[in-house]
PDB file of N, CA, C and O in Angstrom:
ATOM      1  N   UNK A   1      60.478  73.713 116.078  1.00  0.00           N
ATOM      2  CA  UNK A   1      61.158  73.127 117.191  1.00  0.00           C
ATOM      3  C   UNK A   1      62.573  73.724 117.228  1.00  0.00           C
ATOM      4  O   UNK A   1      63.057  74.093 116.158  1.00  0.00           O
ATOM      5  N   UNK A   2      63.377  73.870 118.514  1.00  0.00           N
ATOM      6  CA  UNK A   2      64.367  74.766 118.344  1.00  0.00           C
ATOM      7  C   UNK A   2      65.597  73.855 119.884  1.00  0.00           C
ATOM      8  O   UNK A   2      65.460  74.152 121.071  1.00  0.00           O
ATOM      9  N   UNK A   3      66.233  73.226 119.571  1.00  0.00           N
ATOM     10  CA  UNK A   3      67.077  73.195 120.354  1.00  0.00           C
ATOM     11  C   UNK A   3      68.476  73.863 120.318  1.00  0.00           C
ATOM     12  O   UNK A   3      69.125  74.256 119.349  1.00  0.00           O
ATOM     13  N   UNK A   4      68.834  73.887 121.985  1.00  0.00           N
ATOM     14  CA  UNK A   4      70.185  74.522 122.392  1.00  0.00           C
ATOM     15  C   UNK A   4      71.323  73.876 122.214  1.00  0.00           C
ATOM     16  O   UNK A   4      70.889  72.725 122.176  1.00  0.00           O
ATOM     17  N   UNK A   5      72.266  73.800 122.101  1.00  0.00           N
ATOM     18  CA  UNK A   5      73.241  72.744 123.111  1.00  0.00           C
ATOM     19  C   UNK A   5      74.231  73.663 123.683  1.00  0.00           C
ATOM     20  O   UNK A   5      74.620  74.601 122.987  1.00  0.00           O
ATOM     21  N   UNK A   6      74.744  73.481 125.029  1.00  0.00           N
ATOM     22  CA  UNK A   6      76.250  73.946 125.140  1.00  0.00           C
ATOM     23  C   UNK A   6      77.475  73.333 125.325  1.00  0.00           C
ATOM     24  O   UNK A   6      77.519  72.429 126.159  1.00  0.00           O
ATOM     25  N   UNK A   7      78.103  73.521 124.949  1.00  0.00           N
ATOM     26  CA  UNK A   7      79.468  72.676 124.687  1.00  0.00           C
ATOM     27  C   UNK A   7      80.869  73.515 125.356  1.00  0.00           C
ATOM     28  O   UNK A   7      81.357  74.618 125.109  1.00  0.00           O
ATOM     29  N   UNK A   8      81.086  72.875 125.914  1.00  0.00           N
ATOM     30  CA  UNK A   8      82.601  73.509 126.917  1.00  0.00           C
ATOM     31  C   UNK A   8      83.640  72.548 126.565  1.00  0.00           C
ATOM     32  O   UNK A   8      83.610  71.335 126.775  1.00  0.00           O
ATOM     33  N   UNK A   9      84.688  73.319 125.931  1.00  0.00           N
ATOM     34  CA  UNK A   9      85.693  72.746 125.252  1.00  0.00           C
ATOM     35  C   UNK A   9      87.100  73.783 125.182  1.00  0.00           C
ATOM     36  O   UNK A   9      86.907  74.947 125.534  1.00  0.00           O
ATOM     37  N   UNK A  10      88.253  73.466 124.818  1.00  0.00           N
ATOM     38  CA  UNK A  10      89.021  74.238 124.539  1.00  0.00           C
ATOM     39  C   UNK A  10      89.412  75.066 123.145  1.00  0.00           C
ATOM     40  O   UNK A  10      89.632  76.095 123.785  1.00  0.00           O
ATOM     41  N   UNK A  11      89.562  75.294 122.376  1.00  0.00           N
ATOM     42  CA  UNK A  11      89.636  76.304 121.545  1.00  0.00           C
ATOM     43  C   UNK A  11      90.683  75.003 120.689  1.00  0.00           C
ATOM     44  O   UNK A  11      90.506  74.615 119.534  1.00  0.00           O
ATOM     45  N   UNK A  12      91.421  74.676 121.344  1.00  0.00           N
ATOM     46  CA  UNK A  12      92.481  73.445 120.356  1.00  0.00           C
ATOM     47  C   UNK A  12      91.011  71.752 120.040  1.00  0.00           C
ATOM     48  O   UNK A  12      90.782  71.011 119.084  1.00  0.00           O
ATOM     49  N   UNK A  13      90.584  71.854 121.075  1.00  0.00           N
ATOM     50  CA  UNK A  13      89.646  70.734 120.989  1.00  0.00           C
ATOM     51  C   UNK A  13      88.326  71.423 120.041  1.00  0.00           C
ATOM     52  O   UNK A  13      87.527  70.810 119.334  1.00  0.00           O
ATOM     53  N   UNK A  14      88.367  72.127 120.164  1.00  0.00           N
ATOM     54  CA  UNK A  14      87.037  72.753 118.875  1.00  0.00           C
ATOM     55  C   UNK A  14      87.799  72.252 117.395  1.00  0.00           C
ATOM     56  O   UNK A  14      87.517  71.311 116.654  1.00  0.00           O
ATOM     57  N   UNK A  15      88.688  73.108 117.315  1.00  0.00           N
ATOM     58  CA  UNK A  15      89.754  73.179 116.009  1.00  0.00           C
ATOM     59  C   UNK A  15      89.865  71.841 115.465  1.00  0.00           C
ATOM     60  O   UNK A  15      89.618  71.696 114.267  1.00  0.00           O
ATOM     61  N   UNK A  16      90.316  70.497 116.407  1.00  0.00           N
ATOM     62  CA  UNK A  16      90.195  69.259 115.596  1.00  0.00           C
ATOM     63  C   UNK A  16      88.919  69.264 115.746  1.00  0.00           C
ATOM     64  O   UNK A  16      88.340  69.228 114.660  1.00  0.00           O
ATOM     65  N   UNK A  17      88.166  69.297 116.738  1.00  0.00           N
ATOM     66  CA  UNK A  17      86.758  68.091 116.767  1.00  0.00           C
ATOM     67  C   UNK A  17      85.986  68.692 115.161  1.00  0.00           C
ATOM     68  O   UNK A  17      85.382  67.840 114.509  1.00  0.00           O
ATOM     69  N   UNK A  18      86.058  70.396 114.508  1.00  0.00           N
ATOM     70  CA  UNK A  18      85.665  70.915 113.314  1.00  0.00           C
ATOM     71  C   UNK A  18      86.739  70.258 112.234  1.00  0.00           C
ATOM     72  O   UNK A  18      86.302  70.142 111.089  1.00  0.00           O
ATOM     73  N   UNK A  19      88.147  69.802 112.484  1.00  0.00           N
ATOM     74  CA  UNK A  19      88.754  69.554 111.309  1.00  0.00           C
ATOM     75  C   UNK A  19      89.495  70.484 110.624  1.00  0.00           C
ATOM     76  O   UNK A  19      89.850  70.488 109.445  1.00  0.00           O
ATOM     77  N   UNK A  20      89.707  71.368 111.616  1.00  0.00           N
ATOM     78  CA  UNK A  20      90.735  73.289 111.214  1.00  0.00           C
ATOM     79  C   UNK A  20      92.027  72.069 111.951  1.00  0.00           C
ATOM     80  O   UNK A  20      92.210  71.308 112.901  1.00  0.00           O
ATOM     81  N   UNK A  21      92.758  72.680 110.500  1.00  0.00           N
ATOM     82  CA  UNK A  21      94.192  72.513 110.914  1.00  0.00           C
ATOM     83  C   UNK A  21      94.972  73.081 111.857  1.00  0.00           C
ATOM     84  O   UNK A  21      94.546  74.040 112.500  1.00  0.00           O
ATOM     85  N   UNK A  22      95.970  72.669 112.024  1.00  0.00           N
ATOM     86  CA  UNK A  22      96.744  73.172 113.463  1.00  0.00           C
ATOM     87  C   UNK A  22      97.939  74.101 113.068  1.00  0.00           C
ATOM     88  O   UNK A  22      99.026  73.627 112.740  1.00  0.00           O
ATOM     89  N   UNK A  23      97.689  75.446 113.113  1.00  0.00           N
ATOM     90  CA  UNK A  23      98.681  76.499 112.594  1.00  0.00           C
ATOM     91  C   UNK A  23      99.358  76.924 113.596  1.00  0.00           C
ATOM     92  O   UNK A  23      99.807  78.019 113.257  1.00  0.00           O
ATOM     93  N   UNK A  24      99.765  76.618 114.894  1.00  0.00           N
ATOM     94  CA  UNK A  24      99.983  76.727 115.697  1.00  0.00           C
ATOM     95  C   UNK A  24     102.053  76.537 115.720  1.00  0.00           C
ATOM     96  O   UNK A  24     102.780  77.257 116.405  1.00  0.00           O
ATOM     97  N   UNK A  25     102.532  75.449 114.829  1.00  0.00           N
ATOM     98  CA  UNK A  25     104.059  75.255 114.497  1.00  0.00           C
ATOM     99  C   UNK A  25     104.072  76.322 113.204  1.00  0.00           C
ATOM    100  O   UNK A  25     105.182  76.784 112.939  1.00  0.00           O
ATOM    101  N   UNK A  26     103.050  76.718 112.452  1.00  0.00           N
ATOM    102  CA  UNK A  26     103.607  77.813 111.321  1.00  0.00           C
ATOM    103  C   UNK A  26     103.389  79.044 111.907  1.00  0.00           C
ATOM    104  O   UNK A  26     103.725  79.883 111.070  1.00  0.00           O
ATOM    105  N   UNK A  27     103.086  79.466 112.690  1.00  0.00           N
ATOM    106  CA  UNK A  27     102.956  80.937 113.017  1.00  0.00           C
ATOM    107  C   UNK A  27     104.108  80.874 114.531  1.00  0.00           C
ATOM    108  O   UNK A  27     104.177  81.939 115.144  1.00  0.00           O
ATOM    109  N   UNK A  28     104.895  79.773 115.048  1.00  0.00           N
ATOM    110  CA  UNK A  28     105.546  79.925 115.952  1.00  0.00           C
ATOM    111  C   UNK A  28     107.219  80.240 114.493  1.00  0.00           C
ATOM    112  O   UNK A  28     108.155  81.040 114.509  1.00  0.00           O
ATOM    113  N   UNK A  29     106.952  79.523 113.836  1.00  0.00           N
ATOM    114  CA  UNK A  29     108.172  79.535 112.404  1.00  0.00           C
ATOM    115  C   UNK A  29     108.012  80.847 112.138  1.00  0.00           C
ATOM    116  O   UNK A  29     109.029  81.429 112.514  1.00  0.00           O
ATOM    117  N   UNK A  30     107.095  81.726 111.592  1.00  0.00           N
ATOM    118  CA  UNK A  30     106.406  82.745 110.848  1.00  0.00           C
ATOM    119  C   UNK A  30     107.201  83.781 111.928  1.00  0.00           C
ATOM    120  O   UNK A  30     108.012  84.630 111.557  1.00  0.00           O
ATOM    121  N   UNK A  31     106.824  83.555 113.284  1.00  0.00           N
ATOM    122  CA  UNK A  31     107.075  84.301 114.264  1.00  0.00           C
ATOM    123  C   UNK A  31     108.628  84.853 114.613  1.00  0.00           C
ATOM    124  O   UNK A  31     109.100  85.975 114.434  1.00  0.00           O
ATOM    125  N   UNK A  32     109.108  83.911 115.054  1.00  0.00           N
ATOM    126  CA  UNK A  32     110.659  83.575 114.697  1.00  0.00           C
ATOM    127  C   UNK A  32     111.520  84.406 113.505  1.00  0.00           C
ATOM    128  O   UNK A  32     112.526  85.083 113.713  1.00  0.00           O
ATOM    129  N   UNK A  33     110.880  84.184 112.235  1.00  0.00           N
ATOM    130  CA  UNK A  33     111.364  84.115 111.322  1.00  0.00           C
ATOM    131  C   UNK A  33     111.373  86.403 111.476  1.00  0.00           C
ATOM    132  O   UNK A  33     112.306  87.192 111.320  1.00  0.00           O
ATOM    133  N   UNK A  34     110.547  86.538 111.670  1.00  0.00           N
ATOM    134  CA  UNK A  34     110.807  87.786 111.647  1.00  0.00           C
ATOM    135  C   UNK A  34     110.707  88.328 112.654  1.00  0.00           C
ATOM    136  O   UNK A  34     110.180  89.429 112.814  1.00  0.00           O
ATOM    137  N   UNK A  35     111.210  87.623 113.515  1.00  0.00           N
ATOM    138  CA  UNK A  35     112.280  88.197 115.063  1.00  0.00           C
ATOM    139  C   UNK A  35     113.282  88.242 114.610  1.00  0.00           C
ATOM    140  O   UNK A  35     113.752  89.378 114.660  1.00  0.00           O
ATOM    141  N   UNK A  36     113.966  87.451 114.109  1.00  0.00           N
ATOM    142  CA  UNK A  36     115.143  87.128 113.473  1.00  0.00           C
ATOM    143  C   UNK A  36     115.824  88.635 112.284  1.00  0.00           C
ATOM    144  O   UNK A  36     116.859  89.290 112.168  1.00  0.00           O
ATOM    145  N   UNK A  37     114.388  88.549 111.598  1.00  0.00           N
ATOM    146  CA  UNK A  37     114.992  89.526 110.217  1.00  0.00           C
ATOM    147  C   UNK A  37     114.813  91.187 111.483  1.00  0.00           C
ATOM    148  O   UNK A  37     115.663  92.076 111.422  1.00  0.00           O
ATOM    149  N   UNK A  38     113.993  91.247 112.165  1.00  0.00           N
ATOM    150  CA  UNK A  38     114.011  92.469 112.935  1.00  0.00           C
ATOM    151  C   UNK A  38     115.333  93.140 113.723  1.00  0.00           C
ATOM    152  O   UNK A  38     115.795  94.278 113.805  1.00  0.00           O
ATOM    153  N   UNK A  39     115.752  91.615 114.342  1.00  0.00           N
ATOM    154  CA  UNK A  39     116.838  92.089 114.957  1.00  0.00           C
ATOM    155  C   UNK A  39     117.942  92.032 113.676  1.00  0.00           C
ATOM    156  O   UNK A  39     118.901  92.778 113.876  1.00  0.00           O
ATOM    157  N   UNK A  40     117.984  91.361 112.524  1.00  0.00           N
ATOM    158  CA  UNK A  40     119.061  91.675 111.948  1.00  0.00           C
ATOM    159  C   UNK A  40     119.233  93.372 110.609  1.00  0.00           C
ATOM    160  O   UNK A  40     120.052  93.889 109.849  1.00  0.00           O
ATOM    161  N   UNK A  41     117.631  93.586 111.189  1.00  0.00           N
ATOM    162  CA  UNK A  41     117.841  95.099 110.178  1.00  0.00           C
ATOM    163  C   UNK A  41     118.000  96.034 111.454  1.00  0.00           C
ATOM    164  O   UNK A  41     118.413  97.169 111.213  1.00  0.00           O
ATOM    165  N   UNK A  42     117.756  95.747 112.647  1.00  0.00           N
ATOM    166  CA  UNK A  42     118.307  96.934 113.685  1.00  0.00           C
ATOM    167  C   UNK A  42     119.649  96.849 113.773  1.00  0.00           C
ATOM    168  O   UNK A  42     120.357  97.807 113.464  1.00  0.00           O
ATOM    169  N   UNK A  43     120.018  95.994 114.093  1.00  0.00           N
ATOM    170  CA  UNK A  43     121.754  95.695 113.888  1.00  0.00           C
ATOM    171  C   UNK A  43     122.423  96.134 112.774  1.00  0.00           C
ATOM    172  O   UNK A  43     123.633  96.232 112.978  1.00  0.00           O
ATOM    173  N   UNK A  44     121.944  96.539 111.280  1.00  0.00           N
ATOM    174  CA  UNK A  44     122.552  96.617 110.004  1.00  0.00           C
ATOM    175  C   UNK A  44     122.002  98.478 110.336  1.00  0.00           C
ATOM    176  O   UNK A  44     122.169  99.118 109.298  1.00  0.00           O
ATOM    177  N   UNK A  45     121.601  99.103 111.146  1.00  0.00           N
ATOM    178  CA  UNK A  45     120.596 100.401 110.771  1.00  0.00           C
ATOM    179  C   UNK A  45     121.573 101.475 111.999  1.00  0.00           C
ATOM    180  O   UNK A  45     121.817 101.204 113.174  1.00  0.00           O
ATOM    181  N   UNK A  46     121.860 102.366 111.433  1.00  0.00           N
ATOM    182  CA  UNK A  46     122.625 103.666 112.118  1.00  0.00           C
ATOM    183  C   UNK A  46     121.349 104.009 112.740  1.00  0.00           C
ATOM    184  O   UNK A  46     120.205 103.736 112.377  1.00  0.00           O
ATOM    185  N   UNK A  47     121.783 104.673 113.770  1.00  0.00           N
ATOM    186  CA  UNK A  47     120.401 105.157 115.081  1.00  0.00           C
ATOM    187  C   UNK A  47     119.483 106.151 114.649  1.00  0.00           C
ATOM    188  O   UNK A  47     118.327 106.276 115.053  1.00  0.00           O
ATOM    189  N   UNK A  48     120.081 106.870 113.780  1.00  0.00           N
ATOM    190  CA  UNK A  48     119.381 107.912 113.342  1.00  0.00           C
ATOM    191  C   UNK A  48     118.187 107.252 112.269  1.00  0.00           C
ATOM    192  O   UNK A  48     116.989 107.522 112.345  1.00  0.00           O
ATOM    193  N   UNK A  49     118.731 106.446 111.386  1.00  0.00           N
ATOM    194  CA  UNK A  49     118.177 105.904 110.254  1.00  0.00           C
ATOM    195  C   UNK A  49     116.893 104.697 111.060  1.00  0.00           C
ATOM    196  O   UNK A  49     115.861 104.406 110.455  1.00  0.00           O
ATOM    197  N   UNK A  50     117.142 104.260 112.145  1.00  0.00           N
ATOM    198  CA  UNK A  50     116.509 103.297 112.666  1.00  0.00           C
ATOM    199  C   UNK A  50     115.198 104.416 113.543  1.00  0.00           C
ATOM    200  O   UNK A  50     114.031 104.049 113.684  1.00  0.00           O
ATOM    201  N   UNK A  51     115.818 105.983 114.115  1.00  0.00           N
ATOM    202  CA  UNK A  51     114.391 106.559 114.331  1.00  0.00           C
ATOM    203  C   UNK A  51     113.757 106.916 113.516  1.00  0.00           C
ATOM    204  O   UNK A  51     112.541 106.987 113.695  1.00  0.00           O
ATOM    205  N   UNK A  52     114.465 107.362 112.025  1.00  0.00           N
ATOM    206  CA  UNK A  52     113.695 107.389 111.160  1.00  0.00           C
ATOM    207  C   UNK A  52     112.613 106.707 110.410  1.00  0.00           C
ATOM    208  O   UNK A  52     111.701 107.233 109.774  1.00  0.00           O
ATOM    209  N   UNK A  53     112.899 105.282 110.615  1.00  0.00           N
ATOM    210  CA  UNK A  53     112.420 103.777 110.120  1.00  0.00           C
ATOM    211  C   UNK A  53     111.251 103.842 110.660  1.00  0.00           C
ATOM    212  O   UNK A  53     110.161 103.841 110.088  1.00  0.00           O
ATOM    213  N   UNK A  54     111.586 103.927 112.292  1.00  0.00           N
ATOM    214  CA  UNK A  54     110.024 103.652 113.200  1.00  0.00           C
ATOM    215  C   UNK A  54     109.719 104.793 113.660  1.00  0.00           C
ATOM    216  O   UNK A  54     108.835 104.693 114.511  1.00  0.00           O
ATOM    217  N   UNK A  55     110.039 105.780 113.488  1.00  0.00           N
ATOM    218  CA  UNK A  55     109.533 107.137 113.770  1.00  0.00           C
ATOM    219  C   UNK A  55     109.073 107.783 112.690  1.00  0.00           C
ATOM    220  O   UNK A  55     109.546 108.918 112.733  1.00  0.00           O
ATOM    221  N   UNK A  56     108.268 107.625 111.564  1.00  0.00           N
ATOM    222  CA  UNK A  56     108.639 108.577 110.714  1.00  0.00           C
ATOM    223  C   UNK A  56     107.537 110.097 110.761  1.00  0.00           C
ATOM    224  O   UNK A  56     107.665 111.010 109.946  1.00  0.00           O
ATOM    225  N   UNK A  57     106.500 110.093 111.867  1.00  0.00           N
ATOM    226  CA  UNK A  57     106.509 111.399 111.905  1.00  0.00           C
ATOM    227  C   UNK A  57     107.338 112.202 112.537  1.00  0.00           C
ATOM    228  O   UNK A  57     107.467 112.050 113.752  1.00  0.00           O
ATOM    229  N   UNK A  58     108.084 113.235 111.845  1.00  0.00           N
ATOM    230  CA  UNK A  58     108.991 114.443 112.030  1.00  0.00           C
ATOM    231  C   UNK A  58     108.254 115.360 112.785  1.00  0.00           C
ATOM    232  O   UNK A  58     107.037 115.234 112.917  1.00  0.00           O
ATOM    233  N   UNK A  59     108.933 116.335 113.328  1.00  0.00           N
ATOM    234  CA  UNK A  59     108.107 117.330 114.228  1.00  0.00           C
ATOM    235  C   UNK A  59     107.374 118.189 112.706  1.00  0.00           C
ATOM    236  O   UNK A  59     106.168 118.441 112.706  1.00  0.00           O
ATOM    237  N   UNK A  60     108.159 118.525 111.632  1.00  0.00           N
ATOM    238  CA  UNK A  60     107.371 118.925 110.497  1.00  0.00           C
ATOM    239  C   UNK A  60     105.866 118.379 109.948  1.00  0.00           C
ATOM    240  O   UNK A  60     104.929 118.914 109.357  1.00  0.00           O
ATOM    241  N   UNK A  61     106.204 116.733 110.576  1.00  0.00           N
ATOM    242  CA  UNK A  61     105.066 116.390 109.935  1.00  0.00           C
ATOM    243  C   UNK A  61     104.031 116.473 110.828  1.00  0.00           C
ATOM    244  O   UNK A  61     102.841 116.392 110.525  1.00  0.00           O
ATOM    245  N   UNK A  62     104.547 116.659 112.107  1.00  0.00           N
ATOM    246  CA  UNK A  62     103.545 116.671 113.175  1.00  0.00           C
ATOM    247  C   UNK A  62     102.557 118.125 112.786  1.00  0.00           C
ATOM    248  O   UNK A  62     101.359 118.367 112.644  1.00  0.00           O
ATOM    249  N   UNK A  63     103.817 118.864 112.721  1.00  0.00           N
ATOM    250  CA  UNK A  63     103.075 120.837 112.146  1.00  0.00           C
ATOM    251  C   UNK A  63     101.798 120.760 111.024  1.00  0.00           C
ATOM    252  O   UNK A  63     100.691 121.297 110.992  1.00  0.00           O
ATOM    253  N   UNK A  64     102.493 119.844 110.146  1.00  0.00           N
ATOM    254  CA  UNK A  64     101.577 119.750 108.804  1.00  0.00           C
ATOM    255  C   UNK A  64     100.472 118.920 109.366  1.00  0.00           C
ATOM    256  O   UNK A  64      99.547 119.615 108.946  1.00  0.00           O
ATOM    257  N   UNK A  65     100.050 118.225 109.824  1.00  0.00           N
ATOM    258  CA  UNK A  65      98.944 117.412 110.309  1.00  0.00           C
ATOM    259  C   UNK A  65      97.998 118.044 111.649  1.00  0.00           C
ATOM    260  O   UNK A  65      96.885 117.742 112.080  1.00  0.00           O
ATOM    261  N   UNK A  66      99.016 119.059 112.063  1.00  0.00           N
ATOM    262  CA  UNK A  66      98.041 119.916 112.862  1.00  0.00           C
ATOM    263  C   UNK A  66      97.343 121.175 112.195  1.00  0.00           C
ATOM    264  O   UNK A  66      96.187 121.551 112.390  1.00  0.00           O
ATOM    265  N   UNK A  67      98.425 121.820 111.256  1.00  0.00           N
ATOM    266  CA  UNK A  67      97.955 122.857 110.560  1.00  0.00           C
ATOM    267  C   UNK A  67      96.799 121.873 109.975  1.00  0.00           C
ATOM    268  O   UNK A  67      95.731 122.185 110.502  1.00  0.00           O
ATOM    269  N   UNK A  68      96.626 120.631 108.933  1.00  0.00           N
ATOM    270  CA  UNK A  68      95.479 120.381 108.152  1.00  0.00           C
ATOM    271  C   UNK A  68      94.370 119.926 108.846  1.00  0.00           C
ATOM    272  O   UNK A  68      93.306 119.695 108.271  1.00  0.00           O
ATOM    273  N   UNK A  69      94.601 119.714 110.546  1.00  0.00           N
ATOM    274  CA  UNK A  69      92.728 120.126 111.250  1.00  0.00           C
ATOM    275  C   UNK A  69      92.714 121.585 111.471  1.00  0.00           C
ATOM    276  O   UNK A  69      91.678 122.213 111.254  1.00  0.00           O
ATOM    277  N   UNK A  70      93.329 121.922 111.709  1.00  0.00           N
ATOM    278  CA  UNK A  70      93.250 123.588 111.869  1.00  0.00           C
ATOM    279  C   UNK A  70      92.158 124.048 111.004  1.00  0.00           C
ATOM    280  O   UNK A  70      91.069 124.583 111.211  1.00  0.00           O
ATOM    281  N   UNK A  71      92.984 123.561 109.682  1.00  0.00           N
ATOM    282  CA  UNK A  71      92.226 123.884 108.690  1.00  0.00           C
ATOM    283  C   UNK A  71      90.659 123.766 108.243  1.00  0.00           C
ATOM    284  O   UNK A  71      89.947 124.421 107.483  1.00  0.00           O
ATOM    285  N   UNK A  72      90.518 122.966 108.823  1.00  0.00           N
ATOM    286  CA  UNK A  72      89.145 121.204 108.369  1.00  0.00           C
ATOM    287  C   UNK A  72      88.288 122.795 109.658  1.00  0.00           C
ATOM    288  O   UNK A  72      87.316 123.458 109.296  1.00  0.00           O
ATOM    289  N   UNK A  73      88.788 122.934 110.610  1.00  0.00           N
ATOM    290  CA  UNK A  73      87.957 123.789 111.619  1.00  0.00           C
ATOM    291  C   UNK A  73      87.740 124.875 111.375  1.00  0.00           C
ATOM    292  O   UNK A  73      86.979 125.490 112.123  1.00  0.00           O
ATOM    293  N   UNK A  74      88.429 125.646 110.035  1.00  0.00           N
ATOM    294  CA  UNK A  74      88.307 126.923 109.699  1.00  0.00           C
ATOM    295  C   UNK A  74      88.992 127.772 110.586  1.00  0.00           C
ATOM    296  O   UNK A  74      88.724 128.967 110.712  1.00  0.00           O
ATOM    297  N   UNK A  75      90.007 127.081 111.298  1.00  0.00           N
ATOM    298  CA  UNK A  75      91.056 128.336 111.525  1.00  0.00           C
ATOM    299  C   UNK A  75      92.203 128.584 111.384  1.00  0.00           C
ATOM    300  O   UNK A  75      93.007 127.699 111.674  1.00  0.00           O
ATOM    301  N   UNK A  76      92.659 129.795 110.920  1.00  0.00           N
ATOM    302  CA  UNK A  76      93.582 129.974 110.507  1.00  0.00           C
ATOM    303  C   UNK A  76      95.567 129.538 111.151  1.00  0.00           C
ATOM    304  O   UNK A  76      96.006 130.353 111.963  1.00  0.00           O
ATOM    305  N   UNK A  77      96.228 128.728 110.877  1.00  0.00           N
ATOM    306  CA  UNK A  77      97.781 128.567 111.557  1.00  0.00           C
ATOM    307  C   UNK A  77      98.726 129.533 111.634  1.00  0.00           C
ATOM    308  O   UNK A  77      99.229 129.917 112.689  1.00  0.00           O
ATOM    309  N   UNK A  78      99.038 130.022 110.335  1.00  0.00           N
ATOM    310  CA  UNK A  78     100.170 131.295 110.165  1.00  0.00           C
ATOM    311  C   UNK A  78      99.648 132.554 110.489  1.00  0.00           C
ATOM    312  O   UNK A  78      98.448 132.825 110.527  1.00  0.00           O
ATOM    313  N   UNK A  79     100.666 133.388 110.743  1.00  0.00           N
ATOM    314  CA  UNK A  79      99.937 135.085 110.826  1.00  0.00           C
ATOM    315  C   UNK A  79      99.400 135.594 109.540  1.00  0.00           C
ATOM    316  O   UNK A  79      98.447 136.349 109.351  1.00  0.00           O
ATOM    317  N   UNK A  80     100.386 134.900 108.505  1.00  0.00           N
ATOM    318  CA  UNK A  80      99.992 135.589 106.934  1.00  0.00           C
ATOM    319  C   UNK A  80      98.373 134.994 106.726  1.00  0.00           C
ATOM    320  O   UNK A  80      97.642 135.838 106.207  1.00  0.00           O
ATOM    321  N   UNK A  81      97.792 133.856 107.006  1.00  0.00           N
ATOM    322  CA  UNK A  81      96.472 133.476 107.420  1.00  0.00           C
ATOM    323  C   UNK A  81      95.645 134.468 108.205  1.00  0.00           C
ATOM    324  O   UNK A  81      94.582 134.844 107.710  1.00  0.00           O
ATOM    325  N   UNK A  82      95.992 134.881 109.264  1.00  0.00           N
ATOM    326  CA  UNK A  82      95.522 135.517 110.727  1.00  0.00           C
ATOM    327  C   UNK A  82      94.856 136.839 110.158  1.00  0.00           C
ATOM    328  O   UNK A  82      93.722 137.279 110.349  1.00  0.00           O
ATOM    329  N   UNK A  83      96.160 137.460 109.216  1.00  0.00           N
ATOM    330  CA  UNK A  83      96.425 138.522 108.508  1.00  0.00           C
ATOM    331  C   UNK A  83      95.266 138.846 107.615  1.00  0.00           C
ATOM    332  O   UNK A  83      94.691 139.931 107.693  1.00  0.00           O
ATOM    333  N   UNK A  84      94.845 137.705 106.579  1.00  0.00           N
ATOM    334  CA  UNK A  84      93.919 137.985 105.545  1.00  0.00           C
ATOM    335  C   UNK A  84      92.937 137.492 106.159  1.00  0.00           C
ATOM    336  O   UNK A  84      91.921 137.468 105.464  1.00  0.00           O
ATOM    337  N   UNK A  85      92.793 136.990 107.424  1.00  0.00           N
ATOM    338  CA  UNK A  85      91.262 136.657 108.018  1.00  0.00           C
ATOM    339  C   UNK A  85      91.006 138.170 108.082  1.00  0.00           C
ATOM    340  O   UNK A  85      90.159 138.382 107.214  1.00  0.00           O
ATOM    341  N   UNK A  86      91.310 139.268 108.657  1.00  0.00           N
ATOM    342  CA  UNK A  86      91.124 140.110 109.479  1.00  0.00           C
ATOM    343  C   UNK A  86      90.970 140.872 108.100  1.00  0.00           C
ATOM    344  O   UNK A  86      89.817 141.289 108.215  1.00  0.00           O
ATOM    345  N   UNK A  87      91.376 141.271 106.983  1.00  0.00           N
ATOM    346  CA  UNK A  87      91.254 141.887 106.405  1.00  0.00           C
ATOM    347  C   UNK A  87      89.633 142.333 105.219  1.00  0.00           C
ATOM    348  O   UNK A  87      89.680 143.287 104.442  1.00  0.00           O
TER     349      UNK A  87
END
């Protein structure tokens, strides 16, 4: 024997009617709390140091991560590469 039911409810009314606690004031705290520390390490961070922070691929690193599919594809990046393919 196999019954259905469907139940239309809200997502907060599921949460008590199951007995899941209400995290809803700790993740608005949680939230806050590192809005707070975000804006106070951009404020403490020289501009350069702050693109560095959230930027940290460099155009170098961009080179190195293209040269290593290059690679993965078997073809060569540098001429000194190009060079000993041909040879």
């Amino acid at each position: 024997m196999k019954f259905n039911f469907d139940i239309e409810c809200s997502p907060d009314e599921a949460r008590r009617f199951l007995g899941l606690p209400d995290v809803l004031p700790l993740q608005e705290k949680m939230m806050k709390e590192l809005e707070n520390r975000m804006a106070d390490s951009i404020k403490s961070m020289e501009p350069d140091m702050f693109i560095k922070h959230w930027l940290p691929m460099s155009m170098q690193g961009m080179q190195e991560m293209q040269k290593m599919f290059w690679s993965q594809m078997g073809v060569p990046m540098t001429e000194a590469d190009k060079a000993k393919k041909k040879t």
